[in-house]
C-alpha positions in Angstrom: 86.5 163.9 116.7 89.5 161.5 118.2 88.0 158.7 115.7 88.5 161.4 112.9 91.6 162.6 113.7 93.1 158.9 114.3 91.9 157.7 110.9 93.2 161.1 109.3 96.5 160.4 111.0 96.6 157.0 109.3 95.9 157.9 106.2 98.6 160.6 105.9 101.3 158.5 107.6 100.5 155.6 105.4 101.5 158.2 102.3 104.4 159.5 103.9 105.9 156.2 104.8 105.0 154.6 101.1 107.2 157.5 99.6 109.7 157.2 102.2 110.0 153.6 101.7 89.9 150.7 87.5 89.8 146.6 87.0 90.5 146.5 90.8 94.3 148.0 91.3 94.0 145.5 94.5 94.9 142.9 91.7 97.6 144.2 90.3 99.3 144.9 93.6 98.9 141.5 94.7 100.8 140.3 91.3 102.7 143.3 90.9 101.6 143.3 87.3 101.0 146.1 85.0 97.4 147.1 84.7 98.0 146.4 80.7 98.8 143.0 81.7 94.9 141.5 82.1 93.0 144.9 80.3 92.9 146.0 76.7 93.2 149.4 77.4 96.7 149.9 78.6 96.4 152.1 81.9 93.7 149.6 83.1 89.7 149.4 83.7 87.0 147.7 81.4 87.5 145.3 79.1 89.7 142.0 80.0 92.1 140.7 77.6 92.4 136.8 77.3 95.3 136.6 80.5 92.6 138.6 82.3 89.8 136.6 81.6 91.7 133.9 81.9 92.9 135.3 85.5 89.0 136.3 86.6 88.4 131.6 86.0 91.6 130.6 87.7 92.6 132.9 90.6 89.6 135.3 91.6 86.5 132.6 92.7 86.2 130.2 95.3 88.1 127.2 94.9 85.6 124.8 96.2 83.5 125.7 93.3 85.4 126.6 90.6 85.4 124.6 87.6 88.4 123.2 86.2 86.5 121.1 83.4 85.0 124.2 82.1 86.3 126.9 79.7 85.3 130.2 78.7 86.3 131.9 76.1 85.2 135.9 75.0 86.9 135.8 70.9 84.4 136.5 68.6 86.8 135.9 66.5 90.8 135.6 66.2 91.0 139.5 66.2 87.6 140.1 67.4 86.9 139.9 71.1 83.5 141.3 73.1 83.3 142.0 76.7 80.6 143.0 79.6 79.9 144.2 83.4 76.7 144.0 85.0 76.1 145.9 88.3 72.8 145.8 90.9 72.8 146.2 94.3 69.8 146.2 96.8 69.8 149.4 99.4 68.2 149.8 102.4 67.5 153.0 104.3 68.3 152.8 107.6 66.6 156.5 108.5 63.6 156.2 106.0 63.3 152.4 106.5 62.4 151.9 102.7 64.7 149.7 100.2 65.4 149.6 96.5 66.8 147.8 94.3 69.1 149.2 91.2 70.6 148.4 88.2 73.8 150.5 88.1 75.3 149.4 85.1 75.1 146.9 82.0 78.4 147.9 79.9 79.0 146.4 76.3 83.0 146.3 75.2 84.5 145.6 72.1 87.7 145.1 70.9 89.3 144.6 67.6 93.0 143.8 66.5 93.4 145.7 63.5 97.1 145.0 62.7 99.9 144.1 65.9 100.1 147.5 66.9 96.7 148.4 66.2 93.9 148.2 68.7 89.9 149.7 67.8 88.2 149.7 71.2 84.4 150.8 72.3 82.6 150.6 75.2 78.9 151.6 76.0 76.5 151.5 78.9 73.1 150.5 77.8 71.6 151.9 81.3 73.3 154.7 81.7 73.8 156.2 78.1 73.8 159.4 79.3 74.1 161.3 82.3 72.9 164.9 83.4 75.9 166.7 84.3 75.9 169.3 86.7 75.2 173.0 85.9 73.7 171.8 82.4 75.5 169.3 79.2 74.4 165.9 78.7 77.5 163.4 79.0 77.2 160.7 76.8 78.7 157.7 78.2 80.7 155.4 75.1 84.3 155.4 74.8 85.4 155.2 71.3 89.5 155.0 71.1 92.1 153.5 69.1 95.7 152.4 70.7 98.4 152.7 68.6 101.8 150.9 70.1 104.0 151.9 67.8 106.5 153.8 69.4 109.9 153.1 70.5 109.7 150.7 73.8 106.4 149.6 73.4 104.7 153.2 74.3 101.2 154.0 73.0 99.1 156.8 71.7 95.5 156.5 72.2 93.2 158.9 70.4 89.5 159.6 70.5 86.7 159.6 73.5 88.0 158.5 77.0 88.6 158.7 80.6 91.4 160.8 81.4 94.7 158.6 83.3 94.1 159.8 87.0 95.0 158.7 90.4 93.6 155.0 91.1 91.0 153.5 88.8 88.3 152.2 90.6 85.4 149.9 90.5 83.5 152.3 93.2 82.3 155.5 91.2 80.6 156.8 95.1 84.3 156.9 96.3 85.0 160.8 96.9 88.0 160.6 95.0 85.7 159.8 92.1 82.5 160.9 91.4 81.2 161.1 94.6 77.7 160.6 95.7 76.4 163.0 92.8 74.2 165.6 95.2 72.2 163.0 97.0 73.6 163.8 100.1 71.3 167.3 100.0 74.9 168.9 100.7 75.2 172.3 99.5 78.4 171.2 96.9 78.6 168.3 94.9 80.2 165.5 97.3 82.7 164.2 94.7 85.0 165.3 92.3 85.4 165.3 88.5 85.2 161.8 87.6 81.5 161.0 87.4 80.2 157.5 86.4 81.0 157.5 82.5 82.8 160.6 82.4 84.6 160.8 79.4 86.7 163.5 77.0 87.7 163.6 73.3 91.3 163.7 73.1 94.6 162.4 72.9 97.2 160.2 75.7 100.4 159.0 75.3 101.9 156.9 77.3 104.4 154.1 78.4 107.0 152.5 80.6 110.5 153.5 81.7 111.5 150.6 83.7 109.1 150.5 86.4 107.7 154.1 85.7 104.9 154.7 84.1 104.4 157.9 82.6 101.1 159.4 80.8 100.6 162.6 79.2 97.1 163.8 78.0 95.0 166.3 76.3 91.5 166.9 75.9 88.6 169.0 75.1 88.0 169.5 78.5 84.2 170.1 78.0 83.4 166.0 79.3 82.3 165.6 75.8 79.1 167.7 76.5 78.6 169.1 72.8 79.8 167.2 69.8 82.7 169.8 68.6 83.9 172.4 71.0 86.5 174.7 69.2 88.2 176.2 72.1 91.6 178.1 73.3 92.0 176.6 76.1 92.3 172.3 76.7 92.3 169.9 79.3 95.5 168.2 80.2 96.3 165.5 82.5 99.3 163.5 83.6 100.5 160.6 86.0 103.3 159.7 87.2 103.5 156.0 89.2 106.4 153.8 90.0 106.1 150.0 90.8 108.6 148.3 92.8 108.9 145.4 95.5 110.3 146.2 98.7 111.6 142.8 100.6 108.3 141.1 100.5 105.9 143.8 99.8 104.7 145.3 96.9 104.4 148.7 96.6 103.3 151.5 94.0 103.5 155.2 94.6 101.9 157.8 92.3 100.9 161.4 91.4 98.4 162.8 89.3 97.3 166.3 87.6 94.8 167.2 85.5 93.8 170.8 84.6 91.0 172.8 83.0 90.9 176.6 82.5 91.5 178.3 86.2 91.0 175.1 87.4 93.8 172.3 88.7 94.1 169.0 90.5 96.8 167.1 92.1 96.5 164.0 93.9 98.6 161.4 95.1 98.2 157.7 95.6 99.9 155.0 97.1 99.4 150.7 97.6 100.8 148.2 99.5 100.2 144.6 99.1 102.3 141.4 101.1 104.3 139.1 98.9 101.3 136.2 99.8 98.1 138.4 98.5 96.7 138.3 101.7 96.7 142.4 102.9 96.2 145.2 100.4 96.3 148.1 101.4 95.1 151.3 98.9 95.3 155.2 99.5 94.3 158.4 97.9 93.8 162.2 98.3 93.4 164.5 95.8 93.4 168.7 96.2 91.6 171.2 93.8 92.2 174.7 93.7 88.9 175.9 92.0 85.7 173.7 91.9 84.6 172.6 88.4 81.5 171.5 87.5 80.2 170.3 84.4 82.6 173.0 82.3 81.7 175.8 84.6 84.6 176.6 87.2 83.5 178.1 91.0 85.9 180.4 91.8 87.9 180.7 95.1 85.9 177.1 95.9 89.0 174.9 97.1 88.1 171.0 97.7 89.7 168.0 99.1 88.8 164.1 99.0 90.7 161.2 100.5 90.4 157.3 100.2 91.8 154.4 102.2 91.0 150.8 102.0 92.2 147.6 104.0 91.8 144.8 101.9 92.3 140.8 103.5 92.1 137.9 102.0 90.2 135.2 104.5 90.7 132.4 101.4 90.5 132.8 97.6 87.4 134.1 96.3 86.5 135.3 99.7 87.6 139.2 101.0 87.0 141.4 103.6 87.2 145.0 102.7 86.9 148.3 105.3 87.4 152.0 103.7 87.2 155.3 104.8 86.7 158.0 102.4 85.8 161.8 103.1 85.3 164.7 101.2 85.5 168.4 102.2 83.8 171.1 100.1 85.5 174.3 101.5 89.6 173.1 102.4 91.1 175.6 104.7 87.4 176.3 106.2 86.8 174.6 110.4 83.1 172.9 110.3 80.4 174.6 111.9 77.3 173.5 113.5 75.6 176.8 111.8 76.8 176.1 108.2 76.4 172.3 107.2 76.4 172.7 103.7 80.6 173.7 103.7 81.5 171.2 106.2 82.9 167.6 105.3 81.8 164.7 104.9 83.6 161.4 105.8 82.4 157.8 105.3 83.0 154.4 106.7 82.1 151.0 104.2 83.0 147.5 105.5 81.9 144.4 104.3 82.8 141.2 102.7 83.4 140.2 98.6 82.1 136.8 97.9 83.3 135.3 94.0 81.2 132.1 94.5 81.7 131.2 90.9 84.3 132.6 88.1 82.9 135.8 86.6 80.4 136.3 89.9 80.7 139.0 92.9 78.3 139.7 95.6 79.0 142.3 98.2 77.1 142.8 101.4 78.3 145.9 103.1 77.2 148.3 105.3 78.2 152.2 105.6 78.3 154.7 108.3 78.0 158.0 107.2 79.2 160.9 109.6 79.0 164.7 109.2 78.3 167.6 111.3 76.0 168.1 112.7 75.0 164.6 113.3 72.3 162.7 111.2 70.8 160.0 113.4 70.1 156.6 111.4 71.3 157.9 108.0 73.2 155.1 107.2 72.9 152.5 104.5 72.8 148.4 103.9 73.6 147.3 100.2 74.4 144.0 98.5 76.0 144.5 95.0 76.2 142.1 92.5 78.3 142.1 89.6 78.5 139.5 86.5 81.1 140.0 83.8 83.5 138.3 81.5 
């Protein structure tokens, strides 16, 4: 219980002190870019536009191996540009002693420049097409969306089928903050929160920069794009609010999130710190619900919370070792109890290294430590990851 309370502790005093004072967003603290800068969709995640691709060749891998006399280049056309991400990963069972291996993802993008401001974008996961939701719906997993910079300032509008703008935008969909581990756990909720793998709405965001603030605005369906036409009273909505900024050497953002649905809200905050040389990055989250939804069905009186921290170090270019903690707690406001293991929380330690042996290449051996009460002996889990993209 000290070890939880210490890392806890940590995590909080690392938000209060940032506010005082997902593309990997580990990348865009260690340039202090916009998430627009190396993505075609302009709050981040998916698809690379050329500066990011040409980023993942020149920056990400290995220098012993990269190489300089080869280019690579994703333009179908001069408006016309395609895109992918493959996922696997090999698991071992440490309680079970069995293994697996997986294919998590194969995602097709597409991007086409209809006129300046004018963006038609798709993606689509071939393995994952669609995904049981919980309490009932089929989620189908394509993004359909057009971006329209045409207002004042460069802001956007994006309209069609998409992921909401919330909190940090990560690679790791098992994160609590995101969708969690999807039931496997046998706990009696589902350990994660709204954002499942593929999750995605039919709606409409605006968006843009003041300065170093960026400011989103959505609204949505709110159904997770379960039934082809919804006609409702009630929508979604989400916003974001994050400010970017450099403090002496470090780079720092600071951020908060809502999203709502029916009786249901959300609020989260986020924070990341990265030194001036790229060598420490350093990423937190936690997010509140008041209400539990699942699927489009809203639990009542069912009050969660999910936190996220990561240390990120650089050893050399194309070679990182990452430790995270995440937890998630089904019942907030409720002590855990020996007697009732199904409302007590669930916390989670990953460490292990990322290897980019070769530009558009990332293997991860990690290992994680699961911990709950009471105590599971030898539940814990080995997995090496692999992902190819361009």
């Amino acid at each position: 219980m000290k070890l939880f309370s210490l890392i806890n502790a940590v995590i909080v005093i690392s938000l209060i002190l940032s506010q005082s004072s997902y593309s990997l967003p580990r990348f865009a603290l260690m340039t202090g870019s916009k998430c627009g800068t190396c993505h075609i969709n302009p709050t981040g995640g998916q698809m690379r536009n050329e500066y990011g691709v040409n980023f993942s060749m020149d920056a990400v891998p290995l220098r012993a191996t990269k190489e300089d006399d080869f280019s690579f280049d994703a333009k179908v056309t001069d408006n016309i540009s395609l895109g992918a991400d493959y996922r696997s990963q090999f698991m071992y069972d440490q309680k079970s002693k069995t293994s697996t291996f997986q294919s998590m993802t194969t995602t097709l993008y597409g991007a086409a420049q209809l006129t300046k401001k004018i963006t038609f974008y798709f993606k689509h996961d071939i393995v994952n097409g669609t995904y049981n939701g919980l309490f009932g719906g089929i989620y189908n997993g394509t993004e359909v969306f057009g971006i329209a910079r045409v207002l004042p300032q460069g802001w956007y509008i994006k309209g069609g089928s998409f992921l909401p703008d919330y909190g940090w935008r990560l690679d790791d969909h098992t994160a609590y903050t995101r969708g969690g581990d999807l039931g496997f756990t046998g706990a009696g909720f589902h350990p994660g929160l709204l954002f499942i793998p593929n999750y995605k709405d039919i709606g409409a965001e605006i968006g843009g920069y003041i300065q170093n603030l960026l400011i989103t605005a959505g609204v949505f369906n709110g159904t997770g794009h379960s039934t082809p036409i919804d006609f409702s009273k009630q929508k979604a909505y989400s916003a974001k609010l994050e400010y970017m900024d450099k403090l002496g050497s470090i780079n720092c953002r600071v951020g908060v999130s809502g999203y709502g649905y029916k009786s249901f809200k959300m609020g989260g905050v986020t924070v990341g710190l990265a030194t001036a040389n790229s060598v420490i990055v350093i990423l937190g989250e936690i997010d509140w619900t008041h209400h539990y939804l699942a699927g489009s069905t809203v639990l009542e009186g069912v009050h969660t919370m999910a936190a996220l921290a990561e240390l990120d170090y650089r050893i050399i270019q194309g070679l990182w070792f990452t430790g995270k903690f995440d937890m998630f707690d089904p019942l907030r406001g409720v002590k855990d109890n020996d007697m009732s293991p199904s409302t007590n929380s669930l916390k989670r330690i990953t460490i292990g290294l990322e290897i980019f042996p070769y530009s558009f290449v990332e293997v991860r051996p990690q290992f994680r430590l699961t911990l709950e009460k009471p105590s599971i002996d030898d539940n814990n889990v080995g997995l090496v990851q692999v992902h190819l993209w361009f």
